[in-house]
C-alpha positions in Angstrom: -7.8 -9.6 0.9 -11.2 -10.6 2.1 -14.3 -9.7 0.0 -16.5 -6.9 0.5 -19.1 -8.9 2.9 -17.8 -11.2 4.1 -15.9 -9.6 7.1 -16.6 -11.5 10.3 -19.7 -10.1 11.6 -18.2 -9.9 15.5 -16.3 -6.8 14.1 -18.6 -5.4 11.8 -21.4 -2.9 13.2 -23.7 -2.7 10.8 -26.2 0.3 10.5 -29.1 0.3 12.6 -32.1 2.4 13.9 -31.6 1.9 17.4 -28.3 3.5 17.8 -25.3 5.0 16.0 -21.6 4.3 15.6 -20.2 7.2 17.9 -16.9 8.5 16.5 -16.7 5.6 14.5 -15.4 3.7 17.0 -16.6 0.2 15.9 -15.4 -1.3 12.7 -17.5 -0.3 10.0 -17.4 -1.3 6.5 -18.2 0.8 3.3 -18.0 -1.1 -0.3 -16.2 1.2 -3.2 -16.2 -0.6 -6.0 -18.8 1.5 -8.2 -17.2 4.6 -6.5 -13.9 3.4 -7.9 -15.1 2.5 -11.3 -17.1 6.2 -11.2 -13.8 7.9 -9.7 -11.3 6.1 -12.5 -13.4 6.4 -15.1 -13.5 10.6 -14.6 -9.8 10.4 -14.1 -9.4 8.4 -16.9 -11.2 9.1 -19.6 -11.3 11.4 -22.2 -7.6 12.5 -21.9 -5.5 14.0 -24.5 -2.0 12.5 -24.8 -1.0 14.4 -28.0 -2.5 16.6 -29.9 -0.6 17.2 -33.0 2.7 17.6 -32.1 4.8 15.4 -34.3 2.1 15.3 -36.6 0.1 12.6 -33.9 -2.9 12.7 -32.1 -4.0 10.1 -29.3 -6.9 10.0 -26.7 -7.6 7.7 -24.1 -11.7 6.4 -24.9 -13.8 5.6 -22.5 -12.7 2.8 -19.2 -14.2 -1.1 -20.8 -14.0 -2.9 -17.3 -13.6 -2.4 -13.9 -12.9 -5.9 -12.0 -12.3 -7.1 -8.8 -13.1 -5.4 -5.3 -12.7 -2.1 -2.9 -13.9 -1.1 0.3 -13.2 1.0 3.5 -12.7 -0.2 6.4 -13.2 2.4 9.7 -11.8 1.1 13.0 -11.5 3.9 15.4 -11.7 6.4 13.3 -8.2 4.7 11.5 -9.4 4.2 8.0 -7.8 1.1 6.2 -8.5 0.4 2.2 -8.7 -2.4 0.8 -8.8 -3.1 -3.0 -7.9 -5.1 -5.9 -8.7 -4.6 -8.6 -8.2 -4.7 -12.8 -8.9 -2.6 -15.4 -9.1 -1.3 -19.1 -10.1 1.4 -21.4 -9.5 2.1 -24.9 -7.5 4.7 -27.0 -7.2 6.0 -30.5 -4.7 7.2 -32.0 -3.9 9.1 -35.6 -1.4 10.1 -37.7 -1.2 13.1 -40.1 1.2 15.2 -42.4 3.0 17.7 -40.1 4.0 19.3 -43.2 0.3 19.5 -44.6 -2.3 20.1 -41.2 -5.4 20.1 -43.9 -4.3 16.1 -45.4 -6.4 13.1 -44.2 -5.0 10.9 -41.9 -2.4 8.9 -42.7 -3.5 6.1 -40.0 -6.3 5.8 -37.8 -6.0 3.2 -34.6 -7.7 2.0 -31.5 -5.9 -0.2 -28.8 -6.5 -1.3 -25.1 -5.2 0.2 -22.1 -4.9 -2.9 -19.2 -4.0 -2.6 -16.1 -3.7 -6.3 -14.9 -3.6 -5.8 -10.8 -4.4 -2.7 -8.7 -4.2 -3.3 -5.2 -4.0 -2.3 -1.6 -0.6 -4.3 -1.0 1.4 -2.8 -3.5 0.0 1.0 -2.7 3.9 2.0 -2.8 4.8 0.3 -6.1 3.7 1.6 -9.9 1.4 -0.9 -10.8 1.9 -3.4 -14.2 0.1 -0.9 -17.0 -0.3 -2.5 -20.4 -0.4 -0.8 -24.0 -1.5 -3.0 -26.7 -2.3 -1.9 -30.4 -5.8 -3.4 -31.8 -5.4 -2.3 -35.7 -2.3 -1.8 -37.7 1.3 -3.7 -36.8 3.1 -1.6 -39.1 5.7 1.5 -39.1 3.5 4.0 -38.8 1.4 2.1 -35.8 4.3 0.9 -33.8 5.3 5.0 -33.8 2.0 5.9 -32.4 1.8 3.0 -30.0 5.3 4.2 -29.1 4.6 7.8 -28.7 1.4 6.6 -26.1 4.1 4.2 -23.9 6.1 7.5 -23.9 3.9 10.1 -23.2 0.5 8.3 -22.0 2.0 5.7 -19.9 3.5 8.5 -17.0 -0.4 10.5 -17.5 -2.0 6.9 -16.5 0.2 6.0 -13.9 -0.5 10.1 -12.8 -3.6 8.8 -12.4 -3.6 5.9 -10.6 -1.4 7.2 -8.1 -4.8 9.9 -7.1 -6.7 7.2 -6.8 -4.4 5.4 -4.3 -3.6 8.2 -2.5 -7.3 9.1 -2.3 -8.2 5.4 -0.9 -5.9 5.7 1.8 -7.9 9.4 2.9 -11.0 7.2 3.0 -12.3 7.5 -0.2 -16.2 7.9 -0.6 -15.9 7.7 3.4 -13.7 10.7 3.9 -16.7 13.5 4.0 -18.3 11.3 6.2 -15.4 10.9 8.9 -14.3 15.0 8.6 -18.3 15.4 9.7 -17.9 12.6 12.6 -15.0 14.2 14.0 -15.5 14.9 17.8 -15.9 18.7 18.5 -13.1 20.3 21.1 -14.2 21.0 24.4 -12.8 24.8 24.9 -14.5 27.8 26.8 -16.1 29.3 23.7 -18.3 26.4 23.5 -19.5 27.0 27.0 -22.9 28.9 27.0 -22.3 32.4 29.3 -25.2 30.6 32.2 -23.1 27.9 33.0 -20.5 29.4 35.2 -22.9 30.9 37.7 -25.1 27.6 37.6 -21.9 25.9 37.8 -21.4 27.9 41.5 -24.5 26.8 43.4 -22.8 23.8 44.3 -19.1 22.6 44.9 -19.2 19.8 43.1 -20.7 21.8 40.3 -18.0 23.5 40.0 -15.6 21.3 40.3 -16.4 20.2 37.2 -17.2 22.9 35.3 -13.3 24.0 36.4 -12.5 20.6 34.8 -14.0 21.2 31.3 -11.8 24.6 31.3 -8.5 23.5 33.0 -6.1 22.5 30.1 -5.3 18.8 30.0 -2.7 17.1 31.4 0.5 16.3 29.1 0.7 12.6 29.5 3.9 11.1 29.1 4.2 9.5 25.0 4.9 5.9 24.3 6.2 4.9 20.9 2.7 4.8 19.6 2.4 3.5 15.8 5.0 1.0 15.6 5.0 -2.9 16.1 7.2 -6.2 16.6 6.6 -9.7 15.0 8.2 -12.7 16.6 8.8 -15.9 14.5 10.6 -19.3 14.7 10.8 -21.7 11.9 12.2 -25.0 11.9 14.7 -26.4 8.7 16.2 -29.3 8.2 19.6 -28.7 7.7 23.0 -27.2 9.0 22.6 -23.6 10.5 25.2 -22.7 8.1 23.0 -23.6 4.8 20.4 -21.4 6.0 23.0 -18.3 7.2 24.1 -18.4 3.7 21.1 -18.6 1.6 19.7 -15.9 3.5 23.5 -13.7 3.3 23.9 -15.0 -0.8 22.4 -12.8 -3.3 22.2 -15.4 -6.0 20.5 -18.0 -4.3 18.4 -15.4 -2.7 17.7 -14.6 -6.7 16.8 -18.1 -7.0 14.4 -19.1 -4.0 12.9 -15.3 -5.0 12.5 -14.9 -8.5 13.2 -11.3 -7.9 16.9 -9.1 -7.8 19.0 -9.3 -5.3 21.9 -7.4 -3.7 23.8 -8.7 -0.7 26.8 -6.9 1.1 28.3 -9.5 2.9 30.6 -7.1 5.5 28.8 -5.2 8.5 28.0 -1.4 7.3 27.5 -3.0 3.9 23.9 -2.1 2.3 21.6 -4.7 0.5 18.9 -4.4 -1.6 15.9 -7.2 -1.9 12.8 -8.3 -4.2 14.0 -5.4 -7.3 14.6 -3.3 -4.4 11.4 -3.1 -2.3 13.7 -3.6 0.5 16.6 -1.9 1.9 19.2 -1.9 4.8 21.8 -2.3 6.4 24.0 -5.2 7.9 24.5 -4.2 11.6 26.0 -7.6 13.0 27.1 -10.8 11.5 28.2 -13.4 13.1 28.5 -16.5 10.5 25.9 -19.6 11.2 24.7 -18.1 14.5 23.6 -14.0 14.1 22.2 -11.6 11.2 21.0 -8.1 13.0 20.1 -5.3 10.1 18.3 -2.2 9.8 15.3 -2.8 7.3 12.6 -1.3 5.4 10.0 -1.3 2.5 10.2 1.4 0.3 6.6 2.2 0.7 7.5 3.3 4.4 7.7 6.9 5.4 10.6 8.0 4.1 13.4 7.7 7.1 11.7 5.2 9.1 13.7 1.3 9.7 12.9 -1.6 11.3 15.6 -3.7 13.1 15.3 -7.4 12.2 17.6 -9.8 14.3 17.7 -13.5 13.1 19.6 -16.2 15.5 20.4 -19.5 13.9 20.5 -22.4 17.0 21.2 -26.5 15.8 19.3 -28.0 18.9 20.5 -31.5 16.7 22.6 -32.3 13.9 20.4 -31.3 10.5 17.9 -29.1 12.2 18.1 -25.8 12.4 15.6 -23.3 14.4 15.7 -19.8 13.2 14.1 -17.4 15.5 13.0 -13.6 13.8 12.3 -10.7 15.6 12.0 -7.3 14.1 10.8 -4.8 15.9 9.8 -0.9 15.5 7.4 -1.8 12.3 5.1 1.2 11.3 1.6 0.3 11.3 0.8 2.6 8.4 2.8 3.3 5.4 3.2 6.6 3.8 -0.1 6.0 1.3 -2.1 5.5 4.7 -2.2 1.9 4.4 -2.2 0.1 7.6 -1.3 -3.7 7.1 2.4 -3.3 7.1 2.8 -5.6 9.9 0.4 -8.6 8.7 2.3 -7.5 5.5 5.7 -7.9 6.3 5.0 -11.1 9.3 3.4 -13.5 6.0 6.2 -12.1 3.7 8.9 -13.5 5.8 6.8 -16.8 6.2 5.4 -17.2 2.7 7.6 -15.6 0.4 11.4 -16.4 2.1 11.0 -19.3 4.7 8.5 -21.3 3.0 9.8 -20.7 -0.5 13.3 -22.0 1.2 12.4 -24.8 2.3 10.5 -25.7 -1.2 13.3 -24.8 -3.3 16.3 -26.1 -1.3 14.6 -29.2 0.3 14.7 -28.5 3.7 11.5 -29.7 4.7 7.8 -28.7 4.7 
C-alpha cells in the first residue's frame, strides 16, 4: 500500500483555485489518519465490558497509539480505502465480593489492548486483537483477563468491523461525495419559460424535447468484473507442479496456512485457513485444473473460474499458463483491489513461494 503522498502525481488532481474536480472525476486523494485515530478512539473508548456481574468490572481506558496510515482515494466517483494500520488502548479491570457489593476490591488491574495490523487487504478477515494483563499473574487476574477475551474481545472486534465498513463508504469523504452527486435532469427541474422559448426555433426545441424524452435503455455488458492472465515458467516435470498445486499437504507446506484438497471433479477445497473456496470443475492429471473460486470477502454468491494448463515445451520445464476470469472489482466491504489482490497472490504467495520451497527455479 503506497503512503499517503506519495501517489504519482499524473493521477492525482490536487486542489486548486482555478478550477474544480467536477463529479469527482479525477483521482483525488484525502488523508484519514487523524480521522481514524478520532473515529476509533470514540468507538473505542470508554466502554463497559462488565459491570458487576460475576462480581467483575472491566472498562476499556482511553486508545495509547494509533500507527501507520489511511486515506481515500476518489476515482470517478468509485471510492477506494486504503489503510494500515496498528493500534492500542488500555483497560482496567476489578474484582469484588458478589456476595458483599459494599467490600473493597479484591483486585484492581490495568492491561493493553493491541491490535498488531489493521488493513485495507484483509477488510473481509477479523483482524489479530491482542489482550495482555499489565499487573497481577495470579488466579484472580487470569479470571478477569479471561472474562475480557470472552466478553470484550467480540465488543472490540464489533468495533473494528464499523470502522471498516465505514472506510469502504468513504469515510471523512462520504458527506463530501453525497453533496457532489450530479443532480437528475427531469421536467420538474425545468423552469415553466423554457418550453415556449424552447419553440421559437426548431432546433430549440429539439433539444429541449431531448432533456425530457426518457433515455435510451442501452444494452448491459458484464460491468464490474475482470480477468488476469498469467504464465510462469518451472523447472520441472508438469506433473510435480499438477500435484503440488492438487496435494493439500504440500500445499500446507509451500503455504504455511490449512489446506483442503478434493482430488475428484465436484469435490470442494478449501485454501489459506479457508479464505478460499471452490470447486474442482475439470482435471485432467499433468495437463488441466479448471475450478470455480472465490475469497470469502466476495459478495456472497459470486465465483471466479480459474483454468490452469500445464504444457512441457522440453524435458524439466514446465509453463503454466492462469487465467481466471469473471473477478469482482469490489468486494462486499467496498474495497476495490480484488483483482491486483488476487493477480500478486497467485504470483507471490503460490508460484513464487513454489519455486523457493521445492527448488524449481527463481
Amino acid at each position: 500500500m503506497a503512503k499517503y503522498g506519495e501517489g504519482d502525481k499524473r493521477w492525482i488532481v490536487e486542489e486548486r483555485a482555478d478550477g474544480t474536480n467536477v463529479h469527482n472525476w479525477h483521482w483525488t486523494e484525502r488523508n484519514c489518519l487523524e480521522w481514524s485515530r478520532s473515529f476509533l478512539s470514540s468507538h473505542l473508548s470508554g466502554l463497559t465490558i462488565l459491570d458487576g456481574e460475576g462480581g467483575l468490572t472491566i472498562r476499556t481506558k482511553a486508545l495509547d497509539k494509533l500507527d501507520g496510515d489511511a486515506y481515500v482515494n476518489i476515482r470517478k466517483g468509485k471510492i477506494i480505502p486504503g489503510y494500515e494500520l496498528s493500534l492500542s488502548l488500555g483497560w482496567e479491570g476489578e474484582a469484588c465480593d458478589a456476595a458483599d457489593g459494599s467490600a473493597p476490591p479484591l483486585l484492581k488491574v490495568s492491561g493493553t489492548v493491541e491490535v498488531p495490523y489493521l488493513a485495507d487487504e484483509n477488510a473481509g478477515e477479523d483482524p489479530e486483537v491482542r489482550i495482555t494483563l499489565r499487573d497481577d499473574d495470579g488466579p484472580i487476574g487470569r479470571r478477569i483477563k479471561d472474562a475480557f477475551l470472552a466478553k470484550g474481545k467480540p465488543v472490540i472486534l464489533e468495533k473494528l468491523r464499523i470502522f471498516v465498513e465505514t472506510m469502504s463508504k468513504g469515510g471523512p469523504a462520504k458527506d463530501e461525495l453525497e453533496a457532489k452527486k450530479p443532480l437528475s435532469v427531469t421536467a420538474k427541474n425545468i423552469p415553466s419559460t423554457a418550453p415556449a422559448a424552447a419553440a421559437k426555433t426548431p432546433a430549440a426545441a429539439a433539444v429541449n424535447n431531448a432533456v425530457v424524452a426518457p433515455p435510451k435503455e442501452k444494452k448491459k455488458n458484464k460491468e464490474g468484473f475482470k480477468n488476469i492472465s498469467l504464465t510462469e515458467k518451472f523447472y520441472c516435470r508438469a506433473r510435480n507442479i499438477y500435484e503440488i498445486l492438487m496435494d493439500e499437504n504440500r500445499w500446507k507446506g509451500f503455504t504455511q496456512s490449512n489446506a483442503r484438497i478434493s482430488k475428484e471433479v465436484g469435490g470442494q477445497f478449501s485454501l489459506f485457513d479457508g479464505s478460499i473456496t471452490g470447486v474442482n470443475e475439470e482435471l485432467q492429471e499433468s495437463k488441466l485444473i479448471v475450478q470455480k473460486w472465490r475469497f470469502g470477502s466476495w459478495p456472497d454468491g459470486l465465483y471466479s473460474t480459474v483454468r490452469l494448463t500445464f504444457e512441457e515445451p522440453e524435458q524439466g520445464v514446465t509453463i503454466v499458463k492462469l487465467t481466471q476470469t469473471d473477478i469482482p472489482e469490489e468486494d462486499k466491504y467496498g474495497n476495490a483491489t480484488v483483482v491486483e489482490n488476487t493477480e500478486r497472490g497467485w504470483r507471490d504467495l503460490i508460484f513464487h513461494k513454489i519455486r523457493g520451497v521445492f527448488g524449481f527455479g527463481m
